[in-house]
N, C-alpha and C positions, 0 to 999 in steps of 0.2 A: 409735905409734898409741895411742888410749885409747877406751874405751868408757863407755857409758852403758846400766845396766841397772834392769830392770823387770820385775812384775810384773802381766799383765793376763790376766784370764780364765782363771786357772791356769798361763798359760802367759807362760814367760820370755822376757822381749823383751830383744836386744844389740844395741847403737846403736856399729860398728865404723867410725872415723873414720881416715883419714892424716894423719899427723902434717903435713905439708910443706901441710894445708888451711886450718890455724890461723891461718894470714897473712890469709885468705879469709874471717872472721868477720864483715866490714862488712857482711852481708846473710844475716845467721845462717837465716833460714827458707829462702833461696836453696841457700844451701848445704847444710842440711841434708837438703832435697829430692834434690839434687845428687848430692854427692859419699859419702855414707853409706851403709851396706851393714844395713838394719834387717834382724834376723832373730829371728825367732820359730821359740822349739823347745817339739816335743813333748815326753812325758812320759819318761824311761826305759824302754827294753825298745822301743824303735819304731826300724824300720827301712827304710828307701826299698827299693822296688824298683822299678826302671826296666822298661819295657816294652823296650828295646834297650840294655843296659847298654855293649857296645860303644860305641853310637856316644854314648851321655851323660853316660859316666864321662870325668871332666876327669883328673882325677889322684890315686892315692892316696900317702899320706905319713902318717909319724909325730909326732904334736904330743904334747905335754906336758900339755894341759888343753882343754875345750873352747874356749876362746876363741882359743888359738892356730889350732885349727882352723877359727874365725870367721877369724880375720885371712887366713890364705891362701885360703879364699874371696874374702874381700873385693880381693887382690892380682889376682883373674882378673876379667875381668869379665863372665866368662861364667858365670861360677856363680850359680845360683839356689839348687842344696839342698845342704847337706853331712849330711856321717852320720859321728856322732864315738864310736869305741868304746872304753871304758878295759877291756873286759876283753881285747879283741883287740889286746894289744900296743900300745894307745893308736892304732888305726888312724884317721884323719880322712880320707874318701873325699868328693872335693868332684864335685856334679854339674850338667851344664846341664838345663834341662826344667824341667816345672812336675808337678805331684803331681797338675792335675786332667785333663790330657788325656796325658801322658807317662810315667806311673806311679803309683803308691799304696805309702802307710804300712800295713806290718803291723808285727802286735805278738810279739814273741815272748820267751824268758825269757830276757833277755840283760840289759849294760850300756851299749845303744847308744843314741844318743838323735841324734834328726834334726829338723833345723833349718831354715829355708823363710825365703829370702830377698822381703819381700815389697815388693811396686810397687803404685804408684798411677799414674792418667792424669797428675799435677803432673809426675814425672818425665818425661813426653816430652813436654812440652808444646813443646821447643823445635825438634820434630821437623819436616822439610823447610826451616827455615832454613836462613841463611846460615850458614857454620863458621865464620866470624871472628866473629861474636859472641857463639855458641851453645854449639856442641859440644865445646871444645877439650878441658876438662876435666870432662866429663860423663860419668860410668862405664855410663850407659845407652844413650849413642848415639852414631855414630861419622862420622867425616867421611867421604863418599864423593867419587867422582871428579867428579862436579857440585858438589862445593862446597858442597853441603848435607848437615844433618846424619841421617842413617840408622838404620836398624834395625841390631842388630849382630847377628854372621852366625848363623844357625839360628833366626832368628826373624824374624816378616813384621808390617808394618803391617793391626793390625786400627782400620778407620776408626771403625766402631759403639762400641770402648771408648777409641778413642784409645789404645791400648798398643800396643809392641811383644810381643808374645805368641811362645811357643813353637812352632817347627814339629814336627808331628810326626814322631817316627824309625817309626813302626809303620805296617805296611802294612796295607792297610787299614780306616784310620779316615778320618771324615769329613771332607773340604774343601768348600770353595766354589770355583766357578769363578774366573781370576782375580784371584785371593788367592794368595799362596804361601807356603800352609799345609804345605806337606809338605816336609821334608829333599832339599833337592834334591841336595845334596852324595852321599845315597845312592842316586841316581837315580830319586827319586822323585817323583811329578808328580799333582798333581790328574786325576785320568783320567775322561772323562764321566761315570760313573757317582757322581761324587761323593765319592769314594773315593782315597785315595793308593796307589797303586802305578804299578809302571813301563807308563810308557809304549810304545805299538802304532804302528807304521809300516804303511804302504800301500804296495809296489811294484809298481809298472805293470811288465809284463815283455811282453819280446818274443822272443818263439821263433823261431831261427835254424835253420830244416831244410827243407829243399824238399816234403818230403811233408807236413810238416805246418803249414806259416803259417796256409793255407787255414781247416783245421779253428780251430785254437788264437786265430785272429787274436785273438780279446777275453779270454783269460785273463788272469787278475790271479792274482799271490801277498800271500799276507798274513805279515806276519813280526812274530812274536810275540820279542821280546826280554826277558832277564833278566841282572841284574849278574853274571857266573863262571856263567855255566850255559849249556847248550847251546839253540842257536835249532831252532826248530822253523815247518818254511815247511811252508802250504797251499795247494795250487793248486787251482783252482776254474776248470772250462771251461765255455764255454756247447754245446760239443759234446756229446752225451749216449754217444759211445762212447768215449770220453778219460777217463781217473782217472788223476790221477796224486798220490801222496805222498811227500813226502821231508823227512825228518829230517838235522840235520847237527850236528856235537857241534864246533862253530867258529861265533866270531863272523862277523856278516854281512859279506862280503866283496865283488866287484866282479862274480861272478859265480861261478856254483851250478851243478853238477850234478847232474841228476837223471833217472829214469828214465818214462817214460811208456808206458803200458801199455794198448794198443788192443783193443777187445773183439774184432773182426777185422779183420785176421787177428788169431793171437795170437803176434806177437811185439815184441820189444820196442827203442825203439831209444834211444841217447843224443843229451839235448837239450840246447845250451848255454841260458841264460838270463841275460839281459841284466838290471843294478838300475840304471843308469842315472838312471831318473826316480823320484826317490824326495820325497815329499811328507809332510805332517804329515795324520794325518786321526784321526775316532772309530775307537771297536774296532769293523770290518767284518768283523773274522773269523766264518768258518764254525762257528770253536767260542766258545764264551764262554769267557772270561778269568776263571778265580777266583783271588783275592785270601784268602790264609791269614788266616785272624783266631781260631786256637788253634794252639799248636805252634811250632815250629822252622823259622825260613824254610828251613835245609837239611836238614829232613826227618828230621833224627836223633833217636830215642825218645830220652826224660828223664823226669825224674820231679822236676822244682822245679817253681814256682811259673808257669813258661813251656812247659815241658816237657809230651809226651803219649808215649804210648808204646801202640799199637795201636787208638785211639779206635772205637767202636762207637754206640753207641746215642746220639740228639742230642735235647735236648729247645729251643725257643726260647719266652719266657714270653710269652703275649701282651700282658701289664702294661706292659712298661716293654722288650722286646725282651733280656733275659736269655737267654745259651746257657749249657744245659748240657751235659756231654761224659761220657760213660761212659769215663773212661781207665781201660782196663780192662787191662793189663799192671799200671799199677799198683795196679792195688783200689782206686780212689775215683772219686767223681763230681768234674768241677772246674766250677768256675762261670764265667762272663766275660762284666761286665756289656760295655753295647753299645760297641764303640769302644775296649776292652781286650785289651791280649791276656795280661794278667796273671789266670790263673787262681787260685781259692781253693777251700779243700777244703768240701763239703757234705755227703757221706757217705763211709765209708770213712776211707783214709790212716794205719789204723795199722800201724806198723814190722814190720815182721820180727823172730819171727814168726808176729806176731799175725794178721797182715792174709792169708791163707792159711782162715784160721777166720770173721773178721768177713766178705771178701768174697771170691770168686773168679771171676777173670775174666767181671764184667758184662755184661750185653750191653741194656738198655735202661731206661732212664729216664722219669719222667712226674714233675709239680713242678703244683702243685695252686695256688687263689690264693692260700693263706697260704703259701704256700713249702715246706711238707712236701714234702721230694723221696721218693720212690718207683722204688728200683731191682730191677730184676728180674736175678739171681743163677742163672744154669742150672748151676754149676759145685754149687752147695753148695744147690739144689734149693730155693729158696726167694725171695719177695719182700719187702724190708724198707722201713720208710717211715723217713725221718730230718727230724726236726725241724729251724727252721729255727738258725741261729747254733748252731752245734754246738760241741763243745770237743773239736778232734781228739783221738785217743789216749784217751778219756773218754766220751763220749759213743757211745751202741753203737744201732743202727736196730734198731725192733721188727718183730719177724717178724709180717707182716698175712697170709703163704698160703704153702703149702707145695705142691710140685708135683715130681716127676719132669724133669726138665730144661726148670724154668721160663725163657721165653727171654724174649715178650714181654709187657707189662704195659700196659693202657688203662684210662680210667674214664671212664662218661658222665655231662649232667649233675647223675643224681640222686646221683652218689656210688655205684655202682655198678662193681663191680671185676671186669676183664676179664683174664686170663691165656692165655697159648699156651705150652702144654707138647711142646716139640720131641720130645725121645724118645718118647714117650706118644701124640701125633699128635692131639690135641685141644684145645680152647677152652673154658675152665670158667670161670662166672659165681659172684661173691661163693664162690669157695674151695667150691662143690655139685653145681650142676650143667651138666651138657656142654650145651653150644649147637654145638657143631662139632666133626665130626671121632666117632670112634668107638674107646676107650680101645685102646690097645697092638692096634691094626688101623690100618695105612697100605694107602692106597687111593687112588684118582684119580677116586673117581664124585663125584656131588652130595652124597651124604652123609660123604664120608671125606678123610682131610687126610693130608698124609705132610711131616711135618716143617716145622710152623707157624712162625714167629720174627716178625718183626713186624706190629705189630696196629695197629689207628687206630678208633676211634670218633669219626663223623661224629656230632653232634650236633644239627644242621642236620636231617638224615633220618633220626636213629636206627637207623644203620645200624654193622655191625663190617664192614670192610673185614679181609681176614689174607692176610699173603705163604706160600700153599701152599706152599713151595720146591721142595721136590724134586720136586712137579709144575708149576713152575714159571708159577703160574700165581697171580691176584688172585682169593678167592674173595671173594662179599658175601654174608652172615649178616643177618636180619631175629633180633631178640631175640627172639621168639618161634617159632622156626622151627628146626630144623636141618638144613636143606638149603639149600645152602650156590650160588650163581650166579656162572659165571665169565665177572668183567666186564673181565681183562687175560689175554694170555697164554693157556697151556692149548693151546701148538699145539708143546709138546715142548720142548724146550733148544735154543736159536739165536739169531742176533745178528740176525735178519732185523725190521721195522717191527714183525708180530704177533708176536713172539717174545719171552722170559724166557730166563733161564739162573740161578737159586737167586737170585729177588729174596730180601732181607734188611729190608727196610725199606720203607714207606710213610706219606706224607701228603696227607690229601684237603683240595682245598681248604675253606675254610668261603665263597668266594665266587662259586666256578663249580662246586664240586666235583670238580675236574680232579683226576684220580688221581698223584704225583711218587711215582715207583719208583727203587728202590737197586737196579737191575738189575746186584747184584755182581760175577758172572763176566765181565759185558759189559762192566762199568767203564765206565759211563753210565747216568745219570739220566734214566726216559722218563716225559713224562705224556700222561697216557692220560685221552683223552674219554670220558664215560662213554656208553654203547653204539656207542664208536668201533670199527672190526677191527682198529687197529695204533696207534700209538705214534709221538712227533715225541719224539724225543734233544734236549734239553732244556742238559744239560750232560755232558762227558767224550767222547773220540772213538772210544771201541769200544775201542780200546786201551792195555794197561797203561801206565804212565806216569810221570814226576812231573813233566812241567811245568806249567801254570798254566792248560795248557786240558785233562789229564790226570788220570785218577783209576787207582790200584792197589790194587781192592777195595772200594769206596766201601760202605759199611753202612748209614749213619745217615743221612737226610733230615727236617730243616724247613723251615718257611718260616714267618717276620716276620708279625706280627698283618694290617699292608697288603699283604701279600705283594709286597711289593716284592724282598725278598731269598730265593735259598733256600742253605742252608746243608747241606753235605755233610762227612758223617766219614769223610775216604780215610787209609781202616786201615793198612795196610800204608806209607802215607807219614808217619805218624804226625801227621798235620794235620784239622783244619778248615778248610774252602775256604768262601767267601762266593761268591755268584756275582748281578748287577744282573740281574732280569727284565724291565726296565723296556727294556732295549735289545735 
């Protein structure tokens, strides 16, 4: 092999050739196109990180210089990035994916330096031809079983750029119908809402039991499936004295039993169910399907760059759809723009143990237009605002209020700074004066509050919306008023339509003004119409949970500037859940 090097725009360009192509020079711009592995690397101290390193790390191996680690790129030809490190043992880590929809460059103080294989439309121009002409020796594209030449595998023909592009491994993120945009090798599938994750079956079931075909004739199950995790089937009757639920920790099999539970009499009997007729359709389910897009597909607290560890307080920008996440085990805020699930630190993140003094255990977030994040700190009695591009470990938030177990934090839009002081049982404006709530006196009347935590200022009506909690109810505050109107809730602790049990979080909308409640203990999100008497569950089934239509502890609620999307922090699974409104 030999290469050809350069210098463009700061950054070094290697032109990595096979030797055995030299023969091949008769049509030197052909081949060049062809058969060469152009790679342009970043600067020293840069690092890929894959949104799914599992499934996009190719292979790592020991080189001698970075070029050697060029070349064993250039031998797969599945590699697009490598990442070459002389201070780690000369590590060369070659990867598939592309850095703008499958991961991103951070920088850190290191000797690593990452390299980006880069393509043009000319490279696939030979694409659905015939393979006797075309593809033999093409490192872009491969013969398939029709004889023409193809996309090679984890990556799908985009018509619009004429490339073969990146599928994504991240759940998630955005496809197009019809495209196969998504890893499907990891079972994942463009799903109506637009979004890659796994795909939802429809089974038509038929109940085998003499007493009850009558009742049950038109029950349908809906069967929510996931790769190594337990199925979880809903039955849905048109009989109104028939419930039935069942969960099963095994893939779906040829037939399920489960139990069905008649109002009366009350007892109970065993029903087979037949899957028989099983068909492709959209998600019909009773519950909606969320789709993680911060966290750990399997739920387990971390503390890198993918990692969450008890997440609380959510903020979503309405700019450009930016989430922020109070990871608040670990004392920092992380960021992930739309379609990432690679987070970065924005306040907080320093070590142990510092990070004990800087932040403890957060619990809500507000991020202003210029990116000034603003978290509120009940652990160390204070709210701090953090500029934007921070230099972790360096960079320290200025204290903007001090409170007694400040939980929640809002601002309207004059600039105008709203706190809820949990222990304390009140709502104090610009760091003076109480608008709600009556100091170190919890109460349940119009004027008193018992244990506030999150806040929303509608700007729309100029109104403060606060999760009462422990009277488990939505109070609404006019800014000149302290008497306080309860417009969710307020009918005691319970799982029933008018009922709360320690909501934790709210978002009003700005387009119907629909109230989305972190109704925590209920582990489901309800919005609530305003001078509705109850509540339509929205997302999460009442019960604790972790699969994908399941919340355990849910805190944090937004919702996307279209409100297309809303976005839920289920605490205790250590994730962010995405959920389509739209369906």
């Amino acid at each position: 092999m030999f290469f050809t090097s350069e210098y463009k725009s700061r950054q070094l360009v290697t032109s990595v050739w096979p030797l055995f192509f030299l023969a091949l020079m008769v049509h030197p711009i052909y081949s060049e196109e062809i058969f060469q592995s152009r790679i342009v690397y970043y600067p020293i101290g840069t690092q890929y990180s894959p949104v799914n390193q599992a499934a996009q790390l190719l292979s790592t191996i020991i080189t001698n210089s970075l070029k050697a680690c060029a070349i064993a790129c250039n031998q797969n030809v599945l590699c697009r990035i490598i990442e070459y490190d002389i201070s780690a043992s000369e590590q060369c880590r070659l990867f598939e994916g592309d850095i703008d929809t499958t991961g991103s460059i951070i920088t850190l103080p290191s000797q690593s330096r990452v390299g980006v294989v880069q393509i043009s439309a000319s490279l696939f121009s030979q694409h659905g031809f015939s393979c006797g002409t075309s593809c033999q020796e093409n490192r872009y594209l491969t013969c398939q079983n029709d004889s023409t030449c193809q996309c090679m595998p984890h990556t799908y023909w985009n018509k619009t750029a004429s490339i073969c592009m990146s599928q994504s491994s991240l759940l998630g993120a955005p496809c197009q119908q019809n495209m196969s945009m998504c890893r499907e090798d990891l079972g994942y599938s463009c799903l109506p809402t637009n979004l890659c994750g796994y795909a939802t079956i429809e089974t038509t079931t038929s109940i085998v039991s003499t007493n009850l075909v009558t009742s049950m004739r038109s029950s349908t199950m809906v069967v929510t499936t996931e790769s190594n995790t337990n199925a979880a089937y809903e039955i849905t009757s048109t009989s109104p004295s028939i419930s039935i639920q069942t969960s099963a920790s095994t893939t779906l099999a040829n037939h399920v039993t489960t139990d069905v539970s008649l109002a009366s009499p009350t007892t109970k009997q065993s029903t087979e169910i037949s899957t028989d007729t099983i068909t492709s359709t959209s998600s019909t389910a009773e519950f909606r399907i969320g789709i993680t897009v911060a966290g750990y597909d399997n739920m387990s607290a971390g503390d890198d760059a993918l990692g969450l560890s008890a997440p609380r307080g959510i903020y979503v920008s309405p700019l450009n759809e930016t989430l922020y996440v109070c990871d608040s085990n670990n004392f920092r805020v992380q960021r992930f723009h739309f379609g990432s699930r690679l987070g970065v630190t924005v306040a907080g993140g320093f070590g142990t143990p510092q990070r004990n003094i800087i932040m403890n255990r957060i619990w809500n977030v507000y991020v202003d237009n210029t990116q000034n994040v603003y978290v509120a700190d009940r652990n160390l009695n204070r709210a701090t605002r953090w500029p934007p591009n921070i230099t972790v470990n360096v960079t320290q938030g200025a204290i903007i209020s001090r409170g007694v177990g400040l939980w929640g934090i809002a601002f309207d839009q004059h600039g105008n700074l709203y706190t809820a002081l949990f222990d304390t049982h009140v709502i104090v404006l610009n760091n003076v004066t109480i608008i709600g709530g009556q100091y170190n006196i919890s109460g349940n009347s119009s004027t008193k509050l018992n244990n506030p935590r999150g806040i929303f200022f509608d700007n729309n009506s100029s109104l403060l919306f606060v999760c009462d909690s422990a009277n488990h109810r939505i109070q609404r505050f006019r800014v000149n008023s302290t008497v306080g109107v309860t417009v969710a809730g307020g009918n005691g602790p319970g799982s029933d339509p008018n009922q709360l049990n320690y909501p934790n979080a709210i978002w009003v909308s700005s387009k119907t003004g629909f109230m989305y409640i972190a109704d925590s203990n209920n582990n489901r999100i309800q919005r609530w119409k305003i001078n509705d008497t109850q509540a339509v569950t929205v997302a999460g089934t009442g019960i604790a949970g972790n699969l994908s239509t399941m919340f355990n502890s849910p805190v944090g609620v937004a919702l996307n500037a279209n409100e297309t999307f809303l976005y839920v922090a289920d605490s205790n699974n250590n994730r962010v859940q995405c959920f389509d409104l739209t369906v």
